[in-house]
BAKE-561817 format. One record per residue: residue number from 1; x, y, z of N, C-alpha, C in turn; residue in three letters. Coordinates in Angstrom, 2 decimals, m for minus. Atoms other than C-alpha are relative to their C-alpha. Example, Ala and Ser with C-alpha at 12.3 -4.5 7.8 and 13.67 -1.06 7.14 Angstrom:
<sites>
+------+---------+---------+---------+---------+---------+---------+---------+---------+---------+------+
! resi !     npx !     npy !     npz !    capx !    capy !    capz !     cpx !     cpy !     cpz ! resn !
+------+---------+---------+---------+---------+---------+---------+---------+---------+---------+------+
!    1 !    0.89 !   m1.19 !    0.00 !   12.30 !   m4.50 !    7.80 !    0.90 !    1.20 !    0.00 !  ala !
!    2 !   m0.82 !   m1.19 !   m0.06 !   13.67 !   m1.06 !    7.14 !   m0.77 !    1.09 !    0.73 !  ser !
+------+---------+---------+---------+---------+---------+---------+---------+---------+---------+------+
</sites>
This chain:
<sites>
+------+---------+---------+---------+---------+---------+---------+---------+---------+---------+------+
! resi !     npx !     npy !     npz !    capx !    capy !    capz !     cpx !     cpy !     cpz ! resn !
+------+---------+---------+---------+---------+---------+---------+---------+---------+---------+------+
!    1 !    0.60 !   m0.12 !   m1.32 !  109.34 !  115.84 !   97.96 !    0.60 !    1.19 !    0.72 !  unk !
!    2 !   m0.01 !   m1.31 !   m0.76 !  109.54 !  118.65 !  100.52 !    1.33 !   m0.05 !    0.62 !  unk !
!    3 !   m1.36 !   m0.13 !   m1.18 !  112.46 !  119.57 !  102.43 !   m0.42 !   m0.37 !    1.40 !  unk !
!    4 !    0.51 !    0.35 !   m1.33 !  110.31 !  119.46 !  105.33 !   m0.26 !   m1.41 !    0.40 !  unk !
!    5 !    0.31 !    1.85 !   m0.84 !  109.38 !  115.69 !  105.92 !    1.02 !   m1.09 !   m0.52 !  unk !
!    6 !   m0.99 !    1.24 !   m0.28 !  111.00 !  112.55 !  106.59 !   m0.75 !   m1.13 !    0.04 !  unk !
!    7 !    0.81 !    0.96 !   m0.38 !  110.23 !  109.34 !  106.98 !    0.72 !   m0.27 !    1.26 !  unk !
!    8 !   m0.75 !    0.16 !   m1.23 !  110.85 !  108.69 !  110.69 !    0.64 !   m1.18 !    0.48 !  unk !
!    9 !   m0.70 !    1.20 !    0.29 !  113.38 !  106.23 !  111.51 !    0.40 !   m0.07 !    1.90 !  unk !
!   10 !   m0.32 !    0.55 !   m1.10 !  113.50 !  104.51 !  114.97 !    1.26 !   m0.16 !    0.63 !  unk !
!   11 !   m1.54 !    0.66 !   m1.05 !  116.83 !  103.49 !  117.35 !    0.51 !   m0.97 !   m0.81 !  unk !
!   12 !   m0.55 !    1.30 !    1.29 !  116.79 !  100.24 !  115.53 !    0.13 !   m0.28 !   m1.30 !  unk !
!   13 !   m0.10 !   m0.13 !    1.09 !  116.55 !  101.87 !  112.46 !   m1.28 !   m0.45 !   m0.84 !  unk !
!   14 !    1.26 !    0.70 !    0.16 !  113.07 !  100.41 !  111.91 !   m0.50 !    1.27 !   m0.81 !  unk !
!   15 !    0.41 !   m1.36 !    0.58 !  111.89 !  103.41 !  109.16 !   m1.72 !   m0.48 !   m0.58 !  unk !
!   16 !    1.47 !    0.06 !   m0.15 !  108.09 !  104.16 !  109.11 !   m0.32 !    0.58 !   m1.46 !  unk !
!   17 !    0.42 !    0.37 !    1.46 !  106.23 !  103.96 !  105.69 !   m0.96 !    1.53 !    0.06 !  unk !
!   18 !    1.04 !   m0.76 !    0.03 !  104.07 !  107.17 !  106.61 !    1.29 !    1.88 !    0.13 !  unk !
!   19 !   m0.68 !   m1.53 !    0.14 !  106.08 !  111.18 !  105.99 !   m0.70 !    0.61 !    1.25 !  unk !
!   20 !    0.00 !   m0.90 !   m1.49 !  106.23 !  113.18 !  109.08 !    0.98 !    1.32 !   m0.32 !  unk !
!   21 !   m0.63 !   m1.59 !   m0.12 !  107.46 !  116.90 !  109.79 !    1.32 !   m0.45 !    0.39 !  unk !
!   22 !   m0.89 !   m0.31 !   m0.89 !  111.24 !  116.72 !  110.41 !    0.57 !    1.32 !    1.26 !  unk !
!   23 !   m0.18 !   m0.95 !   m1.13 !  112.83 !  119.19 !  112.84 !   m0.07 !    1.41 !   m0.91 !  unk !
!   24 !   m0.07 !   m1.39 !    1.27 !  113.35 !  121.68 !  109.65 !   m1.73 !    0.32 !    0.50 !  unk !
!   25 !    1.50 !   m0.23 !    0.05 !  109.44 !  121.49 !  109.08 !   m0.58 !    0.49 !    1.15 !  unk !
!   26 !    0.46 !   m0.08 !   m1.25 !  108.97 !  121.60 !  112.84 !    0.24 !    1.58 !    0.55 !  unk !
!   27 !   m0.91 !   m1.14 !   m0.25 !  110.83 !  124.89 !  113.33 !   m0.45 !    1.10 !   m1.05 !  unk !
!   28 !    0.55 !   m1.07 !    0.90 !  109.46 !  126.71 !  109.96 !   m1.51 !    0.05 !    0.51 !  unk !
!   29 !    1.49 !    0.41 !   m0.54 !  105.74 !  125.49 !  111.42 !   m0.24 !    0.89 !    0.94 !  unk !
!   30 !   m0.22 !   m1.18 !   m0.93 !  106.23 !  127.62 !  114.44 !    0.27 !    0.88 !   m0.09 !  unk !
!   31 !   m0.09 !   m1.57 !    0.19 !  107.90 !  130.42 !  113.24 !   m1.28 !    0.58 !   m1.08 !  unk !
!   32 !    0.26 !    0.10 !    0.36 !  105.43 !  130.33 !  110.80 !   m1.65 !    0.25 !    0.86 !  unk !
!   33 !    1.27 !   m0.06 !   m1.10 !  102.34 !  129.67 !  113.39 !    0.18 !    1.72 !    0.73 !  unk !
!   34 !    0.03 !   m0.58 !   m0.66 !  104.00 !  132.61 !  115.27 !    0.02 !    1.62 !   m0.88 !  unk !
!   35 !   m0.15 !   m0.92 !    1.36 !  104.53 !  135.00 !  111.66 !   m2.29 !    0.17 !    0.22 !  unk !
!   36 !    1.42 !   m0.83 !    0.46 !  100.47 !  134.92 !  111.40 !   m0.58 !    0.20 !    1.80 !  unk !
!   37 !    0.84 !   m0.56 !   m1.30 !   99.49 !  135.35 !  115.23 !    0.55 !    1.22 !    0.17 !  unk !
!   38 !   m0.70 !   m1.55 !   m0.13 !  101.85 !  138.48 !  115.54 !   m0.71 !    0.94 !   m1.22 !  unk !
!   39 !    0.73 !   m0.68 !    0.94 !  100.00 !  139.63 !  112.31 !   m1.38 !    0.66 !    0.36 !  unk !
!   40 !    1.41 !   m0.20 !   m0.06 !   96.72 !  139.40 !  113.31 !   m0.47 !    0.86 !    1.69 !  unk !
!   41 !    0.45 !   m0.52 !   m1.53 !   97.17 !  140.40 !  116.88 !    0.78 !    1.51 !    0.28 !  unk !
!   42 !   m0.83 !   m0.93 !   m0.13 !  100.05 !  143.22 !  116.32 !    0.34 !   m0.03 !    0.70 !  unk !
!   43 !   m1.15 !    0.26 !   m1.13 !  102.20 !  142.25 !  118.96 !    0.15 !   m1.28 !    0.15 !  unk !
!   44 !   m0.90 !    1.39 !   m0.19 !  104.58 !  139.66 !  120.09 !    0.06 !   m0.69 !    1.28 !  unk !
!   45 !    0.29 !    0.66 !   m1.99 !  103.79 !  139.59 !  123.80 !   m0.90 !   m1.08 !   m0.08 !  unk !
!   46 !    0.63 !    0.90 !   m0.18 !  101.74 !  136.94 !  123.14 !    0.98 !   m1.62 !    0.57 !  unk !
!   47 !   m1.33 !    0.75 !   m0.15 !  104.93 !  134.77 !  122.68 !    0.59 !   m0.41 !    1.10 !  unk !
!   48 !   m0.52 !   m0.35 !   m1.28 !  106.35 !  135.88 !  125.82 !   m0.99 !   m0.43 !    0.88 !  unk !
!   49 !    1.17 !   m0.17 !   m1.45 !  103.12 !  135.39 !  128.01 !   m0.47 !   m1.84 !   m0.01 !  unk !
!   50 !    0.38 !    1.53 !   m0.38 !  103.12 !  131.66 !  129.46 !   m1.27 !   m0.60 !   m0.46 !  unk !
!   51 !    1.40 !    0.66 !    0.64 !   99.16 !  131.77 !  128.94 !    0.29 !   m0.26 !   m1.06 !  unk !
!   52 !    0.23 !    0.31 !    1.62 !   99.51 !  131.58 !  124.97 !    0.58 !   m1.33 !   m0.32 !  unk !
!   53 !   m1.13 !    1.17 !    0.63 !  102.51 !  129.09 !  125.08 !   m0.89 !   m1.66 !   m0.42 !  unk !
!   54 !    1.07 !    1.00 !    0.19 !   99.71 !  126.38 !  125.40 !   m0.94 !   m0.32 !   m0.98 !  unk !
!   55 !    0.75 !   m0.11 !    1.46 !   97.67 !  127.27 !  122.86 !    0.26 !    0.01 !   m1.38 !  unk !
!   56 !   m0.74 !    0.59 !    1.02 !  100.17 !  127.48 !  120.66 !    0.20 !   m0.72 !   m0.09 !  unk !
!   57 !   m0.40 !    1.95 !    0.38 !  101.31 !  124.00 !  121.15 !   m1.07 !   m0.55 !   m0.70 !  unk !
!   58 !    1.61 !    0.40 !    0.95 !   97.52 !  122.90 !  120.22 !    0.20 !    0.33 !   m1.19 !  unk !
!   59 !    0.27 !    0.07 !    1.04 !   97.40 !  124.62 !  117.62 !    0.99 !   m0.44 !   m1.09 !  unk !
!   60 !   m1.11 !    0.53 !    0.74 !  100.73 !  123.26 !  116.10 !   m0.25 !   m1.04 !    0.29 !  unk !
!   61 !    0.76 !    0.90 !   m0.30 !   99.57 !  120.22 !  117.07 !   m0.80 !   m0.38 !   m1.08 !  unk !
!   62 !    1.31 !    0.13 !    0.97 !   96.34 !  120.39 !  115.21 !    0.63 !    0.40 !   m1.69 !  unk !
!   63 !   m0.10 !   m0.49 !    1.50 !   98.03 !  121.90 !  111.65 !    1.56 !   m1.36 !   m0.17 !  unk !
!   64 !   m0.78 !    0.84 !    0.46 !  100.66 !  119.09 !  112.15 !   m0.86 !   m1.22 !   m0.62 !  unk !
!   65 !    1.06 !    1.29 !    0.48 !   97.90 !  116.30 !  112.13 !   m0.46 !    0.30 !   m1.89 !  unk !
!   66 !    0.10 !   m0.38 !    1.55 !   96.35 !  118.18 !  109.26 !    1.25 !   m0.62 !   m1.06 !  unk !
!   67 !   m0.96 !    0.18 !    1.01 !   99.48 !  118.05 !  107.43 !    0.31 !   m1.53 !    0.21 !  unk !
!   68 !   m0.44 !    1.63 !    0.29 !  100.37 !  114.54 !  108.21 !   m1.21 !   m0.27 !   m1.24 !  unk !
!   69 !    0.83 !    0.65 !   m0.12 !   97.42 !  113.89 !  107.26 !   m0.35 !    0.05 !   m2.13 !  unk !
!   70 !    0.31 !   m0.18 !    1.43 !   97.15 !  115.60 !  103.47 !    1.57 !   m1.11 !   m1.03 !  unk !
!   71 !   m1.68 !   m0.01 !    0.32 !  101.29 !  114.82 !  103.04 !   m0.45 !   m1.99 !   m0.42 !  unk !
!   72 !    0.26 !    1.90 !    0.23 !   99.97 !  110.56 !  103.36 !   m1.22 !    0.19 !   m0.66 !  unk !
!   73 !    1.88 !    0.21 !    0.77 !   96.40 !  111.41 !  101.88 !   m1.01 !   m0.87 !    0.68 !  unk !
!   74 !    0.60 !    1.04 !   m1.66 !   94.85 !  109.90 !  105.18 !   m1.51 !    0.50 !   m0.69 !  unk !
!   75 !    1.29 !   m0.60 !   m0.04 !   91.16 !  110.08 !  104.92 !   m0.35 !   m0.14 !    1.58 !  unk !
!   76 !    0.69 !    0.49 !   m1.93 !   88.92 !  110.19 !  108.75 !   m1.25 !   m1.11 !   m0.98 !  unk !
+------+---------+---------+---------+---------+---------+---------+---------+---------+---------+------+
</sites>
């Protein structure tokens, strides 16, 4: 299995049967999200500029679901 996921484990230790992004995964995901928008846009001010910060979250957001989603083999 990946370096990146975990199975997430509660306060009470209660550990969940479904793989999730740990903080590793969480952290390569973003730099990673932010590696192809600086590509495609040729600059980094996007980063910097409050408007984007939002949109980035979404879309890390949305490619986390994805990935939960292949990582358990979820169907919709």
């Amino acid at each position: 299995m990946s370096n990146y996921f975990d199975n997430y484990k509660d306060e009470q230790g209660n550990v969940d049967n479904k793989l999730t992004l740990n903080s590793d995964g969480f952290a390569c995901l973003t730099d990673d999200l932010e590696e192809i928008i600086d590509k495609y846009t040729g600059s980094d001010e996007w980063s910097e500029n409050n408007n984007y910060f939002g949109a980035r979250s979404e879309i890390r957001l949305d490619l986390m679901d994805l990935i939960h989603s292949i990582i358990n083999k979820e169907q919709d």
